[in-house]
C-alpha positions in Angstrom: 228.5 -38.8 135.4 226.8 -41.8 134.3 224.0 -39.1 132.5 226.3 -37.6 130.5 227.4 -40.9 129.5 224.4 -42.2 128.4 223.5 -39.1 126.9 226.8 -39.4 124.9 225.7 -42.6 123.7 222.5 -41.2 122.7 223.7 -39.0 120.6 226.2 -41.4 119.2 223.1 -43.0 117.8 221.7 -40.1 117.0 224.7 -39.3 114.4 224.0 -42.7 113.1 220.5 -42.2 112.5 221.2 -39.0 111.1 223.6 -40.0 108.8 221.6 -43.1 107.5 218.6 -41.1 106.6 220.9 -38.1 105.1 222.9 -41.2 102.6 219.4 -42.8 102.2 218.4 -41.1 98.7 215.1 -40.8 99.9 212.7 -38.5 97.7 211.1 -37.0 100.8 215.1 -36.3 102.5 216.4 -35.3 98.5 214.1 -32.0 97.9 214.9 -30.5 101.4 218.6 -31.5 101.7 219.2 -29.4 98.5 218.6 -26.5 100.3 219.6 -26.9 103.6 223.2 -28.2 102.2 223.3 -25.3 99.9 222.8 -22.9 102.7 225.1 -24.9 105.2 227.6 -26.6 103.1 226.7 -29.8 103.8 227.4 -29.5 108.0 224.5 -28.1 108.7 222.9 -31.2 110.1 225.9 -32.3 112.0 226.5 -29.2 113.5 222.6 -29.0 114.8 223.0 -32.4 116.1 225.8 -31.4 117.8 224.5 -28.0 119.0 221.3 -30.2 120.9 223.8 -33.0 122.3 226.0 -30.4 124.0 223.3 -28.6 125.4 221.7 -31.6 126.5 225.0 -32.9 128.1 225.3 -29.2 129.6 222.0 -28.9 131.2 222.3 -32.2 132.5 225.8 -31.6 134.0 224.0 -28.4 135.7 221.5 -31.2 136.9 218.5 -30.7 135.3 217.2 -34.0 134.9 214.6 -33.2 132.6 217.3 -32.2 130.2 217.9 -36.2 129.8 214.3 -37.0 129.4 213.7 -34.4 126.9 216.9 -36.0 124.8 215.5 -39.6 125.2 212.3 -38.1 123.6 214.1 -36.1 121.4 216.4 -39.4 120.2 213.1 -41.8 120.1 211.7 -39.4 117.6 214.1 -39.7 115.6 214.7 -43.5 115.7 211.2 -43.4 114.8 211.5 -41.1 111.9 214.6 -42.8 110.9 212.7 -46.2 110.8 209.6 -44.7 108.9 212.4 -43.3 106.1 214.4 -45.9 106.0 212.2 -49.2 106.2 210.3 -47.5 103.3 206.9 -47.3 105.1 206.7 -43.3 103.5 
């Protein structure tokens, strides 16, 4: 129980990254947003983020542990992508 917890506030952060960089206006998020929201409508993102957290949350309730390690690599990627974007070092 406590993994699916912590998983669930990993992907709490996760929505936050993810919406931060999406509202960011950066040039290198602008060109491929475009698309993507003009073939999703906009919830394409979301919807993936959720799709990966639910899985994640499922695998780990099966107890496959390395579900959880593979979504703390998964989330640390993206904090690290989010912090590249958004703290202007690209």
């Amino acid at each position: 129980m406590a993994a699916l917890f912590f998983l669930f506030v990993l992907g709490t952060g996760n929505f936050a990254m993810h919406k931060a960089v999406m509202e960011s206006g950066h040039p290198a998020i602008q060109g491929s947003r475009a698309a993507f929201d003009k073939a999703t409508g906009g919830w394409g993102g979301y919807v993936l983020e959720y799709v990966i957290l639910v899985a994640a949350m499922s695998f780990a309730h099966q107890g496959f542990a390395f579900a959880v390690g593979a979504y703390i690599g998964y989330t640390t990627l993206n904090a690290g992508a989010a912090w590249i974007l958004l703290s202007g070092r690209m």
